[in-house]
PLY file of the C-alpha trace (Angstrom):
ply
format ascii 1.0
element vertex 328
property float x
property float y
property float z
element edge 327
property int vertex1
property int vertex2
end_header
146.51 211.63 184.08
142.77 210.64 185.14
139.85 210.18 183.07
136.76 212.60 184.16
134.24 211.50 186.23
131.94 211.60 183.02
133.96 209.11 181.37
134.65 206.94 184.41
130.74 206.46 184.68
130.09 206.00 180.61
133.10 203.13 181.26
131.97 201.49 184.36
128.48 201.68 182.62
130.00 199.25 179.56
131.35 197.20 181.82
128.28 196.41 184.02
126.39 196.21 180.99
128.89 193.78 178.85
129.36 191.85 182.28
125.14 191.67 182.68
124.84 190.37 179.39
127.20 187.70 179.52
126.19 186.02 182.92
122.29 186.29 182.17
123.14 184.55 178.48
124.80 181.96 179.93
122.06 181.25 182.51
119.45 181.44 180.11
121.15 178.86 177.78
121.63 176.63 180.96
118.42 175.24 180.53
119.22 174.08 176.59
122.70 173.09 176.79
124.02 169.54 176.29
126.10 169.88 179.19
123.21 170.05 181.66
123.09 168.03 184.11
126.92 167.41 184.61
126.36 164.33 185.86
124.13 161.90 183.50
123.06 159.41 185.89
122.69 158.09 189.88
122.08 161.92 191.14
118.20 162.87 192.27
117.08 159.14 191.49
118.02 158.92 188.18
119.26 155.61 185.80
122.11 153.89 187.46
125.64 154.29 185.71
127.51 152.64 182.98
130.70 152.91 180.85
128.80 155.32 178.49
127.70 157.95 181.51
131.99 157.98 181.91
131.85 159.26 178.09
128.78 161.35 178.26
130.80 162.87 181.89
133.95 163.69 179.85
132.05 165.53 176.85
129.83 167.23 179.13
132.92 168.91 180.97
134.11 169.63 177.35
131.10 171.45 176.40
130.97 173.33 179.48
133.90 174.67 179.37
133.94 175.02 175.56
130.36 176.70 175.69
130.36 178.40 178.81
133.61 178.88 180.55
135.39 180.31 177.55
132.78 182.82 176.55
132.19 184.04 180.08
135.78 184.49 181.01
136.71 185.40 177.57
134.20 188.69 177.57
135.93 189.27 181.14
139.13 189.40 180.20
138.39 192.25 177.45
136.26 194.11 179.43
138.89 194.08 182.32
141.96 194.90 179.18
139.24 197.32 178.18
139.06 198.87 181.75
142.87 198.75 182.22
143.46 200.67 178.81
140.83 203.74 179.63
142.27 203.68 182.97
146.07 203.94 181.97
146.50 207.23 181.21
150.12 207.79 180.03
151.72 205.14 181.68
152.68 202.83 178.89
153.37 199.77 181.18
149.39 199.31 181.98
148.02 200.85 178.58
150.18 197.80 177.12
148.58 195.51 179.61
145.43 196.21 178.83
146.35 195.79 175.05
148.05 192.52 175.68
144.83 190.87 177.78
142.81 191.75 174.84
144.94 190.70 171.76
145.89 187.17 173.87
142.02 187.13 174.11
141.08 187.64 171.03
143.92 185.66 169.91
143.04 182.83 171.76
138.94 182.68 170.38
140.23 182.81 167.25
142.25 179.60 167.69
139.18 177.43 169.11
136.63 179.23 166.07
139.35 178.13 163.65
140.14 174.38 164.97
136.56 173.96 165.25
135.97 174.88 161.67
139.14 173.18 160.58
137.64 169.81 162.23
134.27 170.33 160.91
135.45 170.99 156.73
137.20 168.28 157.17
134.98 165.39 158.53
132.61 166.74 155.93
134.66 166.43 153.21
135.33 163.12 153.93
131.91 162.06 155.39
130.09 163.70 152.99
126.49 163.87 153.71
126.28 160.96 156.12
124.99 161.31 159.84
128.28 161.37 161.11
129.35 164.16 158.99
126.33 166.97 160.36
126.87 165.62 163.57
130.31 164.82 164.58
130.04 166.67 167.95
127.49 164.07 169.21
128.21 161.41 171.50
126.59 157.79 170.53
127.29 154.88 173.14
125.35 152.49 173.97
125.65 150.07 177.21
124.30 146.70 177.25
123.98 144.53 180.17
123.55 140.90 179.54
122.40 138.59 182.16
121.81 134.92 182.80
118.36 134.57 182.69
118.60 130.82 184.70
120.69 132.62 187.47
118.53 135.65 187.93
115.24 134.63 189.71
113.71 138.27 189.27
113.10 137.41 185.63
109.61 138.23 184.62
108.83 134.85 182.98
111.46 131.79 182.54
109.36 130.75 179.62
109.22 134.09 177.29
110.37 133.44 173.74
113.18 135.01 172.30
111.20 138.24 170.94
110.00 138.75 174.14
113.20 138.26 176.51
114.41 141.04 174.07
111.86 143.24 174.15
112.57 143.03 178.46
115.70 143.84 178.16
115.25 146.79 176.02
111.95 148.38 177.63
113.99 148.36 180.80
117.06 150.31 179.01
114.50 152.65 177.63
112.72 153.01 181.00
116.27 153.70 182.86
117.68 156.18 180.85
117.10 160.24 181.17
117.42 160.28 177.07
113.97 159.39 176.32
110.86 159.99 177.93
107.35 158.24 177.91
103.81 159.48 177.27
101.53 158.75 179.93
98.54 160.77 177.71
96.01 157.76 177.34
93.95 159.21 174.27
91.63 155.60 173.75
91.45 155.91 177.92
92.02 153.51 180.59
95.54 154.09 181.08
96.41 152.74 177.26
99.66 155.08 176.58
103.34 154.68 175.38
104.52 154.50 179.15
102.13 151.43 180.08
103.42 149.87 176.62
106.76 149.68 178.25
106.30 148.74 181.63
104.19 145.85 180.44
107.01 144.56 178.10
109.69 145.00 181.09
107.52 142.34 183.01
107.11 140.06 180.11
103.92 141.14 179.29
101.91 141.37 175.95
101.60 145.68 175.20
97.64 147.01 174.77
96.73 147.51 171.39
94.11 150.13 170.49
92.10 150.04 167.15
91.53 152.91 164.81
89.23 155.50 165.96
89.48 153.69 169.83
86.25 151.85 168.38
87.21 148.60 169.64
89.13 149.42 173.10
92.77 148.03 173.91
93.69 144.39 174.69
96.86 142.99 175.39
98.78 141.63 172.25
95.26 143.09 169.88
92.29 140.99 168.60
94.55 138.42 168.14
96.49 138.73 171.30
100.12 137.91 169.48
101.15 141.63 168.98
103.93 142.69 170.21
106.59 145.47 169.71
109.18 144.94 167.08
112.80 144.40 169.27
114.47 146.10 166.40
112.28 149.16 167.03
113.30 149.55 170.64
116.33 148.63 170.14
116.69 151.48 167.41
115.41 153.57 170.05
117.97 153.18 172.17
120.54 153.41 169.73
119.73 157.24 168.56
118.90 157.95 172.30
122.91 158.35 172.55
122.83 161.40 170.69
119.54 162.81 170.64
116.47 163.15 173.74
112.83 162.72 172.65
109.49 161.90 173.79
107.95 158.36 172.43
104.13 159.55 172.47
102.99 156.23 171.01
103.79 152.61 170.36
100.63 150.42 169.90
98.17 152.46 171.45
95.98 155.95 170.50
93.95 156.23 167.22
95.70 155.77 163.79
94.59 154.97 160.69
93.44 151.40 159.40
95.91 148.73 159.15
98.54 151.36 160.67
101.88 149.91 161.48
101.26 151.01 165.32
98.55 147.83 165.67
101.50 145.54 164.42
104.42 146.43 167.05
106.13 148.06 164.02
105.98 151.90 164.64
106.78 154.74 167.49
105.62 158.34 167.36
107.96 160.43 168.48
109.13 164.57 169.78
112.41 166.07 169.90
112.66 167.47 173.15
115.26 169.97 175.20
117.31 169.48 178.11
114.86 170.94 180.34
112.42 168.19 178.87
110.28 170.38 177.15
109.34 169.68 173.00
111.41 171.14 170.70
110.72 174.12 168.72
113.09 174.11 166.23
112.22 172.51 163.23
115.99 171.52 162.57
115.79 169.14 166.16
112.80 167.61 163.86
114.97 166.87 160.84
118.19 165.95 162.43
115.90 163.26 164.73
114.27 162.29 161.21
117.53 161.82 159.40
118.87 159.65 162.49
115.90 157.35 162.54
116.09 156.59 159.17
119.83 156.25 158.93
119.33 153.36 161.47
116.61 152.11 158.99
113.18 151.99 158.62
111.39 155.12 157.40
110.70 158.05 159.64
108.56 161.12 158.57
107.56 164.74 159.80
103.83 163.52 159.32
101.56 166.00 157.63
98.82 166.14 160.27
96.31 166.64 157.28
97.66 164.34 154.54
99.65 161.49 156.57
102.56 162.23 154.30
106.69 163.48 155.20
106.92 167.69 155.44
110.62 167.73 154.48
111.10 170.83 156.42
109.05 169.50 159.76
107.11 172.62 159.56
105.69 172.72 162.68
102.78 174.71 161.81
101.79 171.20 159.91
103.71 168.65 162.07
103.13 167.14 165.91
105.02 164.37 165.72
107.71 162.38 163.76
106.09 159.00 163.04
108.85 156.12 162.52
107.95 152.50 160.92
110.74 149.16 161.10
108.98 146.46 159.79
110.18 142.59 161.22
0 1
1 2
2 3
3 4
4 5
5 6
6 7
7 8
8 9
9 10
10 11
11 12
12 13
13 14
14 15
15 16
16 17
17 18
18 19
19 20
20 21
21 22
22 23
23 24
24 25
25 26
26 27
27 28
28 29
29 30
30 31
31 32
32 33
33 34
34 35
35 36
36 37
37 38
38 39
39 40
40 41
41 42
42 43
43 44
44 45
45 46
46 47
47 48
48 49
49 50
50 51
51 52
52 53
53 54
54 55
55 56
56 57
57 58
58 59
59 60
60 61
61 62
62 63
63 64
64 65
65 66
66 67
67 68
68 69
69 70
70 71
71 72
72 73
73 74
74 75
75 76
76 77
77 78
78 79
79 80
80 81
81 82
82 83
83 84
84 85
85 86
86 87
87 88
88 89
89 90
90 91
91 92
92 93
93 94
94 95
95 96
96 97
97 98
98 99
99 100
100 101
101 102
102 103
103 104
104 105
105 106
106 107
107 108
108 109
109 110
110 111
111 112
112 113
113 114
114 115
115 116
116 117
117 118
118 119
119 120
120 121
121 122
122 123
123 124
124 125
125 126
126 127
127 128
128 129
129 130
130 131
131 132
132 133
133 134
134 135
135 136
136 137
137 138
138 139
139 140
140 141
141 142
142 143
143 144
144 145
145 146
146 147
147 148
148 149
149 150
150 151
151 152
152 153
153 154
154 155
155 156
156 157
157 158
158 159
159 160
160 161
161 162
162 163
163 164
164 165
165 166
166 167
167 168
168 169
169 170
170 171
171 172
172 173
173 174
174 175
175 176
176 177
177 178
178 179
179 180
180 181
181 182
182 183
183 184
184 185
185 186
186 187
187 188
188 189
189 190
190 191
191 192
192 193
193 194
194 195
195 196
196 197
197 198
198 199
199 200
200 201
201 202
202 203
203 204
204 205
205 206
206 207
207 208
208 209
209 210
210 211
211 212
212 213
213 214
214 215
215 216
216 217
217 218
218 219
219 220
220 221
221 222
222 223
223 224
224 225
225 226
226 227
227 228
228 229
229 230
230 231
231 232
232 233
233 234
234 235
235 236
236 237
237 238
238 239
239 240
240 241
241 242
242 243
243 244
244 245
245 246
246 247
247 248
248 249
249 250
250 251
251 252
252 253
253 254
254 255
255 256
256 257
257 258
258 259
259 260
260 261
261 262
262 263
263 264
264 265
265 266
266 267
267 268
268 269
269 270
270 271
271 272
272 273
273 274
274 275
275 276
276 277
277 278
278 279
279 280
280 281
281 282
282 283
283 284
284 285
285 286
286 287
287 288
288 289
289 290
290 291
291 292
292 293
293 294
294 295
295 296
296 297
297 298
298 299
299 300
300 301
301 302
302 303
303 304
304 305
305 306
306 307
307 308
308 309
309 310
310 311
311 312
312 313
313 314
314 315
315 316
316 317
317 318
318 319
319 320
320 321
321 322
322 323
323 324
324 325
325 326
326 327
């Protein structure tokens, strides 16, 4: 027994449709996925690679397949049992096919939804409402290379103290990696942005550092020309870089208010940003940067553009940027 042509279309219809749907969802979420790229490092110019990128590799072919691969081939296989079952007629041999692709599908999504929620009451009942708990899926590594300043003749300055040796060490981690990127938007002018701030500490250099209002220009290290950036600030930058990107859209340069902590080396403004590099829009990408930044200490805030003060819900009708302060 055949179906009629009618219901041959209205079924080949579904199927082009379901089949539509799922390959232009996935390709649409390619963009904002943390598996994108594959590879975190040394394709198209990017950061060379370390023992972390081996990590990052492994969790990225998790996700893929987890987030991608499974879905896709999932909403195949029941369209295909689908297709077999319409298509059987009374022959039970391929009407219980098409049943059995479908119930080992289903079957098979329910196991992963289950496990995942299985893993996830768990780590929060234990964890309880620390970082690690609303955020076990994350990967955090962080690779250090230590060198022998003596033995290295392409060190910016044999005589840097200790702060600033650091503070070389960890611009150029922050400049190499694809986690974090760097304003280049000079709002006091003459090339004063987040960006320069870094590139002048990688070559053992005092960072410009505006005044409030731009009223007084930049100069290197301030008025006093000691300032520099906190080491404990970059290196906290680094640190949530493992599980979060974001834009750093000031250090010690653009307007802020008097005595702001920006003009001491003691505060970053900061954006939550997508795969794709563009700024988040989701306020929760605000809070779960906020809660990480503060976690490693310090005290971040959604800053109220109005009133300077924290928007608990990073309302971003009210917020352009989380501001972060770690004091020496």
């Amino acid at each position: 027994m055949f179906y009629s042509s009618k219901k041959l279309k209205i079924t080949l219809l579904v199927i082009f449709a379901v089949a539509s749907f799922s390959f232009g969802a996935s390709s649409v979420l390619a963009d904002h996925v943390s598996y994108h790229p594959l590879v975190p490092c040394g394709v198209g110019g990017g950061p060379e690679c370390t023992q972390c990128d081996l990590l990052k590799l492994g969790k990225n072919i998790f996700d893929l397949v987890l987030l991608f691969i499974v879905p896709v081939i999932g909403s195949l296989l029941i369209v295909i049992g689908g297709f077999i079952l319409l298509l059987g007629g009374v022959n039970p041999g391929t009407v219980n096919l098409g049943k059995s692709i479908i119930r080992s599908t289903i079957i098979g999504a329910i196991i992963i939804l289950i496990s995942w929620t299985a893993v996830n009451f768990l780590l929060r009942s234990l964890a309880g409402e620390s970082n690690v708990a609303d955020e076990w899926w994350k990967l955090t590594c962080q690779s250090t290379i230590v060198e022998d300043d003596d033995e290295n003749p392409d060190f910016p300055n044999p005589d840097l103290n200790e702060e600033a040796r650091l503070n070389v060490d960890l611009a150029t981690q922050i400049i190499g990696t694809n986690q974090i990127s760097r304003s280049t938007n000079a709002t006091c002018g003459g090339g004063n942005h987040a960006s320069a701030n870094l590139f002048d500490l990688q070559q053992g250099k005092l960072p410009a550092v505006c005044s409030p209002s731009c009223a007084s220009g930049c100069q290197p290290g301030g008025s006093s020309g000691l300032v520099t950036i906190n080491p404990n600030l970059l290196r906290g930058l680094v640190q949530v870089s493992g599980g979060f990107q974001f834009t750093i859209t000031s250090l010690t340069t653009g307007p802020h208010s008097q005595n702001s902590a920006h003009y001491r080396g003691e505060a970053a403004d900061l954006q939550p940003r997508l795969a794709n590099g563009e700024i988040s829009t989701d306020p929760q990408d605000w809070v779960n940067l906020r809660r990480a930044l503060n976690s490693y200490g310090g005290q971040a805030i959604c800053e109220d553009k109005q009133t300077s003060r924290d928007v608990p819900s990073c309302d971003l009708n009210r917020v352009s940027h989380i501001h972060w302060t770690l004091s020496r």
